[in-house]
VOPABA-809659 format. One line per field, with one value per atom (N, C-alpha, C, CB): atom name; x negated, y, z negated. Coordinates in steps of 0.05 Angstrom, whole numbers, plus 5000, padded with zeros to 4 digits. Atoms other than C-alpha are relative to their C-alpha. Glycine has a CB too. Layout:
<atoms>
atom <- c(CA,...)
c1 <- c(X,...)
c2 <- c(Y,...)
c3 <- c(Z,...)
</atoms>
This chain:
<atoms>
atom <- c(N,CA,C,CB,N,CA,C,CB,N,CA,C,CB,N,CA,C,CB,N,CA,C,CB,N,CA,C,CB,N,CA,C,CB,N,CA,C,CB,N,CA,C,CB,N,CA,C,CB,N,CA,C,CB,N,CA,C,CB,N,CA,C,CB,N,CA,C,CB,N,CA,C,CB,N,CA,C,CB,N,CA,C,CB,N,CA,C,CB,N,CA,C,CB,N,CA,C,CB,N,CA,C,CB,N,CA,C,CB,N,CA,C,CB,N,CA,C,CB,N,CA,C,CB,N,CA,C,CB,N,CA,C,CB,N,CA,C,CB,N,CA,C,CB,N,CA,C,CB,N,CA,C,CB,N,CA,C,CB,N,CA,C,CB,N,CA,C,CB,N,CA,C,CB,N,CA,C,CB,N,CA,C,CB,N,CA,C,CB,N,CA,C,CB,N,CA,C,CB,N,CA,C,CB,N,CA,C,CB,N,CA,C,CB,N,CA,C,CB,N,CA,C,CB,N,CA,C,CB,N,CA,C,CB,N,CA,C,CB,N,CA,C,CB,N,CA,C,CB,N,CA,C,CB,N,CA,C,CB,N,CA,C,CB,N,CA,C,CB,N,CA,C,CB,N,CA,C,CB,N,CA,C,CB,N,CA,C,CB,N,CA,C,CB,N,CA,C,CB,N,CA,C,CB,N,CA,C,CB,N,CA,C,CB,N,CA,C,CB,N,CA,C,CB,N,CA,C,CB,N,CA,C,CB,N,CA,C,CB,N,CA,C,CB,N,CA,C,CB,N,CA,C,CB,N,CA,C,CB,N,CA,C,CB,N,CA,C,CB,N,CA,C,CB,N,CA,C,CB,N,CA,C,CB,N,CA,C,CB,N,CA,C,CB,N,CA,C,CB,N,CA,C,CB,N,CA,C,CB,N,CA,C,CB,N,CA,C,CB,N,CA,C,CB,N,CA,C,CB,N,CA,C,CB,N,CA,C,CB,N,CA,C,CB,N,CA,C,CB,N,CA,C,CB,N,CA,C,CB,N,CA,C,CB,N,CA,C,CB,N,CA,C,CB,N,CA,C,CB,N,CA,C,CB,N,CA,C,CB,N,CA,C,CB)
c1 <- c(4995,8200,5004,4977,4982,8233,4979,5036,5020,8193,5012,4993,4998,8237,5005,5019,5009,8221,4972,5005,5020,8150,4991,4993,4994,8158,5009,5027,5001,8183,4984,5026,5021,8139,4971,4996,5018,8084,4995,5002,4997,8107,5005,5027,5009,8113,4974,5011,5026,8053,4980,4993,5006,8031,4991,5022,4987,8071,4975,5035,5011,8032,4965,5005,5028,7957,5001,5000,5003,7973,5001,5028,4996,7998,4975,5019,5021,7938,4981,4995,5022,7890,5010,4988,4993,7920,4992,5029,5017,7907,4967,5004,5026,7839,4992,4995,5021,7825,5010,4992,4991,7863,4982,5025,5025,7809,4971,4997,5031,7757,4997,4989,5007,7767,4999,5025,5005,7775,4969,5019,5022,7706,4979,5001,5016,7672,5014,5004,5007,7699,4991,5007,5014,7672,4966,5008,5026,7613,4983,5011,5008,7611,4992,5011,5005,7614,4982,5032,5027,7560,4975,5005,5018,7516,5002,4994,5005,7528,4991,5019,5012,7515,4972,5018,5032,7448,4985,4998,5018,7425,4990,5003,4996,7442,4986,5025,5016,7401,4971,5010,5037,7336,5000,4997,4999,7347,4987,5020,5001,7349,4980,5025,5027,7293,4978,4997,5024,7245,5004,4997,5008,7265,4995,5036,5003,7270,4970,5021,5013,7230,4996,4975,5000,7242,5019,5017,4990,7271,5029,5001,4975,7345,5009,5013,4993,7337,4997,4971,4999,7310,5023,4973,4970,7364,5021,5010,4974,7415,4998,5014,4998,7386,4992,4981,4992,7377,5029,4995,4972,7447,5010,5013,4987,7471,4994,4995,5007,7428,5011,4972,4991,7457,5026,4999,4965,7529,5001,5024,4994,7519,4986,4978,5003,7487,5024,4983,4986,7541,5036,4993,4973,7590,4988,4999,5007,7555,5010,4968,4998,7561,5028,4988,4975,7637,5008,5017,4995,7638,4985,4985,4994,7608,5009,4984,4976,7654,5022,5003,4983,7706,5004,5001,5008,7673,5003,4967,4997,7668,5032,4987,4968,7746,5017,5009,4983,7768,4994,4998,5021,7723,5020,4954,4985,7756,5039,4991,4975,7832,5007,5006,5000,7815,5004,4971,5005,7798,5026,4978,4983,7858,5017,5006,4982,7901,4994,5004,4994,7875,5002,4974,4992,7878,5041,4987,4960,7961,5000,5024,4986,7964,4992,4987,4999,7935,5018,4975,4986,7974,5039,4990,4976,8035,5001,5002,5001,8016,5005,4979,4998,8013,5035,4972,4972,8091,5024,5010)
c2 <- c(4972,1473,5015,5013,4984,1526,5018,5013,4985,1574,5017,5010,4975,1622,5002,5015,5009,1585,5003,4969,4996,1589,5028,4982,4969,1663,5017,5001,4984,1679,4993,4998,5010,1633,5024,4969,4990,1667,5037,4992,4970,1748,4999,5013,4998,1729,4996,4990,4994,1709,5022,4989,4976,1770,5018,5011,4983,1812,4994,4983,5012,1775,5013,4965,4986,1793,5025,5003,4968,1865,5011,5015,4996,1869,5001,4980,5010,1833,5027,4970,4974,1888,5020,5006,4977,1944,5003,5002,5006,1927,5005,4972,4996,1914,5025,4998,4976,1983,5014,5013,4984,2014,4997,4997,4999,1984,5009,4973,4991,1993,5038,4982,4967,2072,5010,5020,4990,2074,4996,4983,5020,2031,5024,4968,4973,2089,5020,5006,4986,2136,5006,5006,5002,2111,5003,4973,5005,2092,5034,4992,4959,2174,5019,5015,4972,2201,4981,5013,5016,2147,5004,4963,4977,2181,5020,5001,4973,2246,4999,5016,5001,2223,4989,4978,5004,2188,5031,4983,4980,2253,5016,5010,4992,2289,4986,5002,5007,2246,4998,4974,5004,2241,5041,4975,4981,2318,5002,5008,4991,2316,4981,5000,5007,2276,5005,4987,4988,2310,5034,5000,4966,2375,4989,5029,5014,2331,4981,4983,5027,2269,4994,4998,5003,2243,4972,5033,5027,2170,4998,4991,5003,2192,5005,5013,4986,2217,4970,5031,5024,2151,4977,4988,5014,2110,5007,4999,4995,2151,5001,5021,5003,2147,4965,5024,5037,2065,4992,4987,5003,2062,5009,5024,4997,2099,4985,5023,5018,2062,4974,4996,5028,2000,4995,4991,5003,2020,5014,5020,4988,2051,4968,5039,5027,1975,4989,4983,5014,1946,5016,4991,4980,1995,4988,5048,5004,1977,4977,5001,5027,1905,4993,4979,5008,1915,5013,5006,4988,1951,4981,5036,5016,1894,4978,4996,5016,1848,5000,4995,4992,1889,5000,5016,4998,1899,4963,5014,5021,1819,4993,4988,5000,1811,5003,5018,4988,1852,4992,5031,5018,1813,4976,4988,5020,1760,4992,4997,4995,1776,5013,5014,4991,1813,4973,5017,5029,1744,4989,4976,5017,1712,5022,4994,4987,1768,4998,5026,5014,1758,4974,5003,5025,1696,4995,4990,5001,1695,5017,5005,4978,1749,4991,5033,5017,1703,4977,4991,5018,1653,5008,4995,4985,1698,5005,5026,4999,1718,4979,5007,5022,1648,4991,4967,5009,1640,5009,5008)
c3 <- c(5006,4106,5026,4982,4975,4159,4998,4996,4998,4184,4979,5028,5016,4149,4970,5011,5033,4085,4994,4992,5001,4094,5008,5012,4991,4120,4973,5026,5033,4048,4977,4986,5011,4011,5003,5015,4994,4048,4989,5028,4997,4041,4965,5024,5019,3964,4992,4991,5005,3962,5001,5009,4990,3996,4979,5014,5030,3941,4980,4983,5020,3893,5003,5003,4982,3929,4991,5037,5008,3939,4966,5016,5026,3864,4979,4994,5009,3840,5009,5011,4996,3880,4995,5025,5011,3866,4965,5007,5024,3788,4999,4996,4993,3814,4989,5027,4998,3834,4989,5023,5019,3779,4983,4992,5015,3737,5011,4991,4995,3775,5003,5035,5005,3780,4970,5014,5029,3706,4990,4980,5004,3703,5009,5020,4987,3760,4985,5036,5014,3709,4978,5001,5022,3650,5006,4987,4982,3693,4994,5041,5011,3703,4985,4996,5028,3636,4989,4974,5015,3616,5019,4996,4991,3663,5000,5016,5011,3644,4978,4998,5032,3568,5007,4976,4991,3599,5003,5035,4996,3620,4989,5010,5020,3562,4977,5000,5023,3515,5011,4987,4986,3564,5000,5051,5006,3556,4977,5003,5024,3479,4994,4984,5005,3478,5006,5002,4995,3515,4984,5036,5018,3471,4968,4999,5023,3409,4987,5005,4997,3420,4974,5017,5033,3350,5011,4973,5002,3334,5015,4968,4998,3338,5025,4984,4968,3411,5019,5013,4985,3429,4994,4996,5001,3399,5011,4977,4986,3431,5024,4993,4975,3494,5006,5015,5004,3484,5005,4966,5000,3466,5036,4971,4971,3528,5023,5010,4977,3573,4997,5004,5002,3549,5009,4975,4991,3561,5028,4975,4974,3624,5021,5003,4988,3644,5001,4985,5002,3616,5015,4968,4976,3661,5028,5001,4967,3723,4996,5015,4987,3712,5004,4984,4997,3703,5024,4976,4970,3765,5027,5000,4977,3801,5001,5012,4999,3775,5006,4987,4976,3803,5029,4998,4975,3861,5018,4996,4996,3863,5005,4981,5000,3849,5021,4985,4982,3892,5031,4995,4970,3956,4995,4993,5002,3935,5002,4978,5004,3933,5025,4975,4970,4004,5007,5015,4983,4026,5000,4985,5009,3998,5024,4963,4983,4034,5025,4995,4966,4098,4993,5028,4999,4089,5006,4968,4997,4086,5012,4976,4976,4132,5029,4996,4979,4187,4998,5004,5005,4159,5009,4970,4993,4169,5029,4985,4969,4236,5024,5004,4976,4268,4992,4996,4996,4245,5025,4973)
</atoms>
């Protein structure tokens, strides 16, 4: 292969990287804004339960806490993703550089 076969090989690949993260962090800001409004609803039921404190205050602040877990963990699976797909881009961008 020619360098300036491996020089386009390489800068698709690139394409491909950047494409890939960008996705990433399109999810992951949707994720930190769900994340958001599932701590604002946290707060809002540890509220209505200390004015309430009746069964339905604790279920709805259960519930929230559960989905505001289950938001973090998709935010550090993003967070993971996106470590990973850095790597890969440098990776071909040293790879690009020594051509």
């Amino acid at each position: 292969m020619t360098d300036t076969q491996q020089l386009r090989s390489l800068l698709g690949q690139r394409l491909e990287i950047v494409q890939e993260i960008a996705r990433l962090n399109a999810r992951q800001l949707q994720n930190r804004q769900i994340f958001s409004g599932l701590e604002l609803e946290v707060m809002q039921c540890e509220r209505d339960l200390l004015q309430l404190a009746d069964a339905a205050a604790k279920d709805g602040l259960a519930a929230a806490l559960a989905q505001r877990m289950a938001a973090e963990a998709r935010l550090a699976e993003d967070e993971n993703e996106l470590t990973q797909w850095h790597r890969r881009l440098d990776a071909v961008d040293r790879q690009i550089s020594g051509i």
